[in-house]
KEKE-3310 file (N, C-alpha, C; in steps of 0.2 Angstrom, whole numbers, plus 5000, padded with zeros to 4 digits):
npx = (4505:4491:4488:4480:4478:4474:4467:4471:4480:4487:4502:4501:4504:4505:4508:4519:4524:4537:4544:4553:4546:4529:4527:4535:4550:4562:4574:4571:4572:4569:4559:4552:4541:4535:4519:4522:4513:4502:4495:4497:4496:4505:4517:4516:4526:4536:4543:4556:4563:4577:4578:4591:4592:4586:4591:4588:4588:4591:4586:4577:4570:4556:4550:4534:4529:4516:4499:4497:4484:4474:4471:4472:4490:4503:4512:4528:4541:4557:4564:4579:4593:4601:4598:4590:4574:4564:4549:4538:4524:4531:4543:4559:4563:4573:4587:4597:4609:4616:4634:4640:4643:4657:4648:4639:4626:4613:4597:4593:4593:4582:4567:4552:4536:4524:4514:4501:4496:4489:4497:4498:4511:4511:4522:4533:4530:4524:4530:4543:4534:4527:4512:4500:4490:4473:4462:4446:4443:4443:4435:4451:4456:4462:4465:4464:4471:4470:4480:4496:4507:4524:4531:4544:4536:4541:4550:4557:4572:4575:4569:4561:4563:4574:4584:4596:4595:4590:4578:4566:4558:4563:4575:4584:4596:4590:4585:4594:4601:4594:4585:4591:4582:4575:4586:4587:4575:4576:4588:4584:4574:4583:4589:4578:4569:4573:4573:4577:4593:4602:4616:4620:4620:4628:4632:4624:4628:4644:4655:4652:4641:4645:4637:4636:4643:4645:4639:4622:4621:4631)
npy = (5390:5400:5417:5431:5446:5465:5481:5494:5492:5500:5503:5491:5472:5460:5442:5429:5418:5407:5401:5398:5399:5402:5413:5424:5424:5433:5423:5417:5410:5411:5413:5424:5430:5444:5455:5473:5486:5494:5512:5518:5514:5511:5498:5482:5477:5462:5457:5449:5439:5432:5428:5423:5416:5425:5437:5447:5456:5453:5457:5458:5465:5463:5468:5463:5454:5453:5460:5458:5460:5456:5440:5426:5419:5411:5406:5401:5393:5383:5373:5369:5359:5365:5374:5388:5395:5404:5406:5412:5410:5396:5400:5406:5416:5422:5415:5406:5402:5389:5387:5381:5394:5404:5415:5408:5410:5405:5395:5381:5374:5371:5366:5372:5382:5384:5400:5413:5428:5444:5460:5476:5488:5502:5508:5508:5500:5506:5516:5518:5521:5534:5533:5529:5517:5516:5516:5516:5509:5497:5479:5470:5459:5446:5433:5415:5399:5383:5378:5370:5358:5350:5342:5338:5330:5337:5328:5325:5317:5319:5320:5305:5307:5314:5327:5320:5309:5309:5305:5309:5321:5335:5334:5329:5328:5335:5347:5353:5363:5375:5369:5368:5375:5384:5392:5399:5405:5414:5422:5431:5436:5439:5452:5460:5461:5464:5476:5480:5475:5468:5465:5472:5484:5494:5507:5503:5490:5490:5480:5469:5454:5440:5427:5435:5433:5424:5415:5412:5403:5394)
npz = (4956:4951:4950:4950:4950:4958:4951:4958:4967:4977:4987:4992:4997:4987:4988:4987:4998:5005:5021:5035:5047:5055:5060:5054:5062:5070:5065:5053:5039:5023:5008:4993:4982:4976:4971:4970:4975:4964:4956:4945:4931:4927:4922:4930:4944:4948:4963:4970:4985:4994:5010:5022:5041:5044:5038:5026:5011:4996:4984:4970:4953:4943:4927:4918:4905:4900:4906:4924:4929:4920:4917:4925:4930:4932:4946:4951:4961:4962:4971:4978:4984:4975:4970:4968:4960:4952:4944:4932:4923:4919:4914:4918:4928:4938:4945:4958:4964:4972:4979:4990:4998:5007:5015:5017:5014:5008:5007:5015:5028:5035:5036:5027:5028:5016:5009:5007:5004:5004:5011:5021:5015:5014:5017:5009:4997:4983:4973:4981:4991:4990:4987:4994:5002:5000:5006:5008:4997:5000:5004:5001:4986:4982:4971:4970:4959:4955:4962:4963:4974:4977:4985:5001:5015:5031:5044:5058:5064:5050:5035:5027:5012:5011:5002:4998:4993:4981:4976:4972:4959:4960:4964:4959:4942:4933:4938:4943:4938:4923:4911:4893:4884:4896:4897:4887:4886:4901:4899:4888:4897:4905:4898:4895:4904:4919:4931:4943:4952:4966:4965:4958:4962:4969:4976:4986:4992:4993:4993:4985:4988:4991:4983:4971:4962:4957:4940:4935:4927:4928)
capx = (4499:4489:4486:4476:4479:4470:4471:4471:4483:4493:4503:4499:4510:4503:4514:4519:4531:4541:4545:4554:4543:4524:4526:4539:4554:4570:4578:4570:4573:4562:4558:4549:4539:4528:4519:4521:4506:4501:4488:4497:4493:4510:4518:4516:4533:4535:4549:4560:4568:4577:4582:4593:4591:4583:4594:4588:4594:4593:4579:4578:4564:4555:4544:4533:4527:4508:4495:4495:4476:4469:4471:4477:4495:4508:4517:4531:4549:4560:4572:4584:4598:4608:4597:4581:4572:4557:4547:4532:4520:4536:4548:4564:4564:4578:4590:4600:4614:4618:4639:4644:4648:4655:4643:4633:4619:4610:4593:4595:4596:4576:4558:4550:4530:4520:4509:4500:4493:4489:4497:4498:4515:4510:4527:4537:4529:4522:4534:4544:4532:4525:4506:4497:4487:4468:4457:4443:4442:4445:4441:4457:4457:4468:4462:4470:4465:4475:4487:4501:4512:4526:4537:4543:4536:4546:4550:4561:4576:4575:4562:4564:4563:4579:4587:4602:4593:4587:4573:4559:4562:4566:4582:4588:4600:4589:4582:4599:4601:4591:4588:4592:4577:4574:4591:4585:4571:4580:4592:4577:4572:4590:4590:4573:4563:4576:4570:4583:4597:4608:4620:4623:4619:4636:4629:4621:4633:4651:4657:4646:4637:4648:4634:4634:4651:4643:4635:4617:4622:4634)
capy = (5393:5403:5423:5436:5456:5468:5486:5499:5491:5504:5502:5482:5466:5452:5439:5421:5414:5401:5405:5393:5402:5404:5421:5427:5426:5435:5419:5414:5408:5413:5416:5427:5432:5447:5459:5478:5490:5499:5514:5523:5511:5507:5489:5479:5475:5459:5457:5443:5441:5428:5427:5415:5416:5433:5443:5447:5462:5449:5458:5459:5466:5462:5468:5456:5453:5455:5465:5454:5461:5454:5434:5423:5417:5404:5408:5398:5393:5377:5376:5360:5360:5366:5382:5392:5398:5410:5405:5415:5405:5392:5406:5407:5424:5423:5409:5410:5395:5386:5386:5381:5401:5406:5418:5403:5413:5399:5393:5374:5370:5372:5366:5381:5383:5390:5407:5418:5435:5453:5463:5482:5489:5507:5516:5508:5494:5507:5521:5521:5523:5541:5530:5524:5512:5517:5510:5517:5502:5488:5474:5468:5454:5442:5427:5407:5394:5377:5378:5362:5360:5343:5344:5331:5332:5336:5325:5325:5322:5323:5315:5300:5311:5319:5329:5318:5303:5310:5300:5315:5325:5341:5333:5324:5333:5338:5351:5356:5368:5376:5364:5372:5379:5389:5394:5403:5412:5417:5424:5437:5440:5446:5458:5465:5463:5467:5483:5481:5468:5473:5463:5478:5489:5495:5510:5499:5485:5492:5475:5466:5447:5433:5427:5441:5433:5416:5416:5409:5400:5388)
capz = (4958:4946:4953:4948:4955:4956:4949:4960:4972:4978:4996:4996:4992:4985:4991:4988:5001:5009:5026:5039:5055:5053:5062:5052:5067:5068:5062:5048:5029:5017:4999:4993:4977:4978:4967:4971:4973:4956:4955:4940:4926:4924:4922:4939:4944:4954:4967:4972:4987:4998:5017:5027:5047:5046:5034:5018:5005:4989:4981:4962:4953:4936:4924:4916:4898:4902:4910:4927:4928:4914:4919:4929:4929:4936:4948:4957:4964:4962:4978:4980:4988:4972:4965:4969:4953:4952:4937:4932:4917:4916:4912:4924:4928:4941:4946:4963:4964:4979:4980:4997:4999:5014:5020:5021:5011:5002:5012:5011:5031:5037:5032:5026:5025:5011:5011:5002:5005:5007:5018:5020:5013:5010:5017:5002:4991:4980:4972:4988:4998:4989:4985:4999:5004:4999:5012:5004:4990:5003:5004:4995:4987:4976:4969:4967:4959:4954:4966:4968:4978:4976:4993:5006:5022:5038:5047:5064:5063:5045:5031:5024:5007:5011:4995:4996:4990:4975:4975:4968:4953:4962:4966:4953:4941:4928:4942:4949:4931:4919:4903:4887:4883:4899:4897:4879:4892:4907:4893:4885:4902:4909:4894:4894:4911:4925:4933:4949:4954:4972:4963:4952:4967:4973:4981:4993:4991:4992:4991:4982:4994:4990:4980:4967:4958:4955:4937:4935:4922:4931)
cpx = (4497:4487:4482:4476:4473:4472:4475:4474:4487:4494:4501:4504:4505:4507:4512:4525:4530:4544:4547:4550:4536:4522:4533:4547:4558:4576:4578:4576:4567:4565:4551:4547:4531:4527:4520:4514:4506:4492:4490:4495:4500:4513:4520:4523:4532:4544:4551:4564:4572:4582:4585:4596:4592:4585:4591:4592:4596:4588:4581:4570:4562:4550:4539:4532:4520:4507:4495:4488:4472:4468:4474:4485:4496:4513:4523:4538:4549:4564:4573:4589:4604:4605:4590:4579:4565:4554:4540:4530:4528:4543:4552:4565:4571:4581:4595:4603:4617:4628:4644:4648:4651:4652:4638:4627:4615:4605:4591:4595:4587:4572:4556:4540:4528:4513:4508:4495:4493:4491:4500:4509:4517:4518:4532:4535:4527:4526:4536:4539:4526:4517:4504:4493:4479:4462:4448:4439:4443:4436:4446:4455:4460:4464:4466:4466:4471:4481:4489:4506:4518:4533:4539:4542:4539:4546:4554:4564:4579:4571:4565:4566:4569:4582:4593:4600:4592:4581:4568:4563:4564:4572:4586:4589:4597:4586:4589:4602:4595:4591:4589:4588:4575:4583:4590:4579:4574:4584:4588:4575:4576:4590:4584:4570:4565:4576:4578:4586:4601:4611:4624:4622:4625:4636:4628:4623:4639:4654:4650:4646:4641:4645:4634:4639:4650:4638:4629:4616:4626:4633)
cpy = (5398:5408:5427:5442:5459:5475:5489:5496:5493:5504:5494:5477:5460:5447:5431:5421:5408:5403:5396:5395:5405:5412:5427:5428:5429:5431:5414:5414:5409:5415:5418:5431:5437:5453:5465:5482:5496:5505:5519:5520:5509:5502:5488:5478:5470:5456:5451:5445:5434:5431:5422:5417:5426:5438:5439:5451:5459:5450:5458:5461:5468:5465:5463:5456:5454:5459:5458:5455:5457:5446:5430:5420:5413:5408:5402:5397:5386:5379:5369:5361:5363:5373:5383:5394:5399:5409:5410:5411:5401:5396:5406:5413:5426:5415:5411:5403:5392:5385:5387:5389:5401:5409:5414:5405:5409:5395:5385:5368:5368:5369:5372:5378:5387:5393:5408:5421:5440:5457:5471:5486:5496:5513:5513:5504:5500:5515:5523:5523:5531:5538:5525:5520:5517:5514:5511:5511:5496:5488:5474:5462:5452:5435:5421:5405:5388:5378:5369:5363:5352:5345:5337:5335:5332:5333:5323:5318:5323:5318:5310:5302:5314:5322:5326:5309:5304:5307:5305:5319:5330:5342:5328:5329:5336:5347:5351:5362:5369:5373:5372:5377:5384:5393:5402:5409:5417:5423:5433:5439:5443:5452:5463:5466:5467:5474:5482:5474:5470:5466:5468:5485:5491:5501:5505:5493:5486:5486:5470:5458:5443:5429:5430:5437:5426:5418:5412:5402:5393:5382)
cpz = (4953:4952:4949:4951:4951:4954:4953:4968:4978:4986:4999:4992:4992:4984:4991:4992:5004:5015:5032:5047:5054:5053:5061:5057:5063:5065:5057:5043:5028:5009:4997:4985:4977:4972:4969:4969:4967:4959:4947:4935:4923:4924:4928:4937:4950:4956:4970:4979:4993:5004:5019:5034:5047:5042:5027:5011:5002:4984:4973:4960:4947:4934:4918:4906:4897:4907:4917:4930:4925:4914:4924:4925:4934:4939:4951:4957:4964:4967:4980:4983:4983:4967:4967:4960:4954:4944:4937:4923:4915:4913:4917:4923:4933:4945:4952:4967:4969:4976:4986:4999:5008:5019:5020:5019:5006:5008:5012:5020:5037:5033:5030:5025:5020:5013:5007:5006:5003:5011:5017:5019:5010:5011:5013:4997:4985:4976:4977:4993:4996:4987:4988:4999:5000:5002:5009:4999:4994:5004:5000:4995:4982:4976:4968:4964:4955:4955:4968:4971:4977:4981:4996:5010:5027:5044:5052:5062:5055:5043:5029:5016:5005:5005:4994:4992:4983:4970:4972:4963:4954:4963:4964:4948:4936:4931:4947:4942:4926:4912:4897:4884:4890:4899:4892:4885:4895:4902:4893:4894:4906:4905:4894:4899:4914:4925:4941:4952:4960:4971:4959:4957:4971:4977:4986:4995:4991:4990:4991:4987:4987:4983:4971:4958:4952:4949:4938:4929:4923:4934)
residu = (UNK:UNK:UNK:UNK:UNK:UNK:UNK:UNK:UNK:UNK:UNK:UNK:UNK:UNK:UNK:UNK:UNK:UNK:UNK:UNK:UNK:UNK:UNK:UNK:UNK:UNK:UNK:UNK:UNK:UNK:UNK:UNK:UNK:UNK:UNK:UNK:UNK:UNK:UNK:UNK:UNK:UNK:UNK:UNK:UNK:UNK:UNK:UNK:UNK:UNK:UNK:UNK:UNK:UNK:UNK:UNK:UNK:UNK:UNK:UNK:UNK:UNK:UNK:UNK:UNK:UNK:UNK:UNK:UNK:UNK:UNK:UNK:UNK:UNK:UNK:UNK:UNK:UNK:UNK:UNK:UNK:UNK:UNK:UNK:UNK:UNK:UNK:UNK:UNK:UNK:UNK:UNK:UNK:UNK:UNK:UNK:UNK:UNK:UNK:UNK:UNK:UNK:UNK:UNK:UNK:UNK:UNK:UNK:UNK:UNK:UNK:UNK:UNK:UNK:UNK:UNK:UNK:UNK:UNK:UNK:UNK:UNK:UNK:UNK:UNK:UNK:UNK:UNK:UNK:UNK:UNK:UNK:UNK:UNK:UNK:UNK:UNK:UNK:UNK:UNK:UNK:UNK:UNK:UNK:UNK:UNK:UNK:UNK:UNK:UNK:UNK:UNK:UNK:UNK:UNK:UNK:UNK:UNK:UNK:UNK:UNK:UNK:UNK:UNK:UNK:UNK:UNK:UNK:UNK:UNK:UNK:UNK:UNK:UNK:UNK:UNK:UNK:UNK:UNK:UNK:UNK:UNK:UNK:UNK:UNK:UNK:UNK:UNK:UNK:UNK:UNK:UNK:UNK:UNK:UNK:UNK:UNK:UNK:UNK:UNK:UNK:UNK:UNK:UNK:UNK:UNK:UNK:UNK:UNK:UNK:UNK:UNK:UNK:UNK:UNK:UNK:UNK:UNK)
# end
């Protein structure tokens, strides 16, 4: 999906997700890529985040290489049964490995919908919460345009599409790792974007989530 934001966002998310409940329940999975609200002129930061049956606190949150003001961009996410990945213009910004963990945190067992919106965020999307909303400047608006989508549809009690077939390239093994050259990406983009990991958040994580331990690289 190609996005375009707008400036003076401040107190709003501009939100790509995946969600296994149209109305967000208590028991979801989700995935989620959203930009945070900017009014100071400094680099948009866009935030990652995945749920599975309703808990989330797997946020990460990057800064980009462009103005996302100035054109549209590509946004989107590979999710198979053996790795999510967050791409932004074909670029793997974050990778997040499925490893049979025990706490069972890998979203792999639901259909999930896709969305996209605006929705109001002004008591922290925005420096914590200290840069509210400005209603003043509404409407809001965010623009698409050459949006795909390459899925199997759901289908009770499961699709004929299943990801153990391997039968679509999402789930065939060239898309269960990053090739070698997004590897070289991913890379530059561990060293220079990352603005926040709660992998490295030990304040907020005494014992860092199961997840934490497993390279991206594996």
């Amino acid at each position: 999906m190609n996005e375009r934001t707008v400036y003076d966002s401040s107190g709003k998310l501009c939100l790509m997700q995946m969600c296994t409940e149209n109305a967000a329940g208590p028991e979801r999975d989700e995935l989620d890529s959203e930009f945070l609200g900017n009014r100071s002129g400094q680099p948009y930061l866009l935030q990652t985040n995945v749920y599975k049956n309703g808990t989330g606190g797997r946020e990460m949150r990057h800064s980009l290489w462009f103005d996302p003001t100035e054109d549209f961009h590509s946004y989107s996410i590979l999710w198979n049964n053996h790795q999510i990945v967050f791409f932004v213009d074909r670029v793997p910004i974050r990778v997040y490995k499925n490893a049979n963990y025990t706490n069972n945190f890998f979203p792999n067992e639901k259909p999930m919908y896709l969305f996209s919106s605006i929705w109001n965020a002004d008591d922290w999307a925005t420096r914590g919460g200290l840069e509210r909303t400005d209603w003043e400047k509404a409407p809001f608006v965010s623009s698409y345009k050459d949006f795909t989508a390459d899925g199997c549809q759901w289908e009770d009690p499961f699709p004929a599409c299943v990801s153990t077939t391997t039968d679509n390239w999402w789930d065939q093994y060239n898309a269960w790792h990053l090739s070698e050259g997004n590897k070289k990406d991913f890379a530059w983009v561990q060293r220079n974007l990352v603005i926040y990991d709660y992998c490295k958040d030990t304040e907020r994580y005494p014992t860092l989530p199961e997840e934490c331990w497993l390279s991206p690289w594996d």
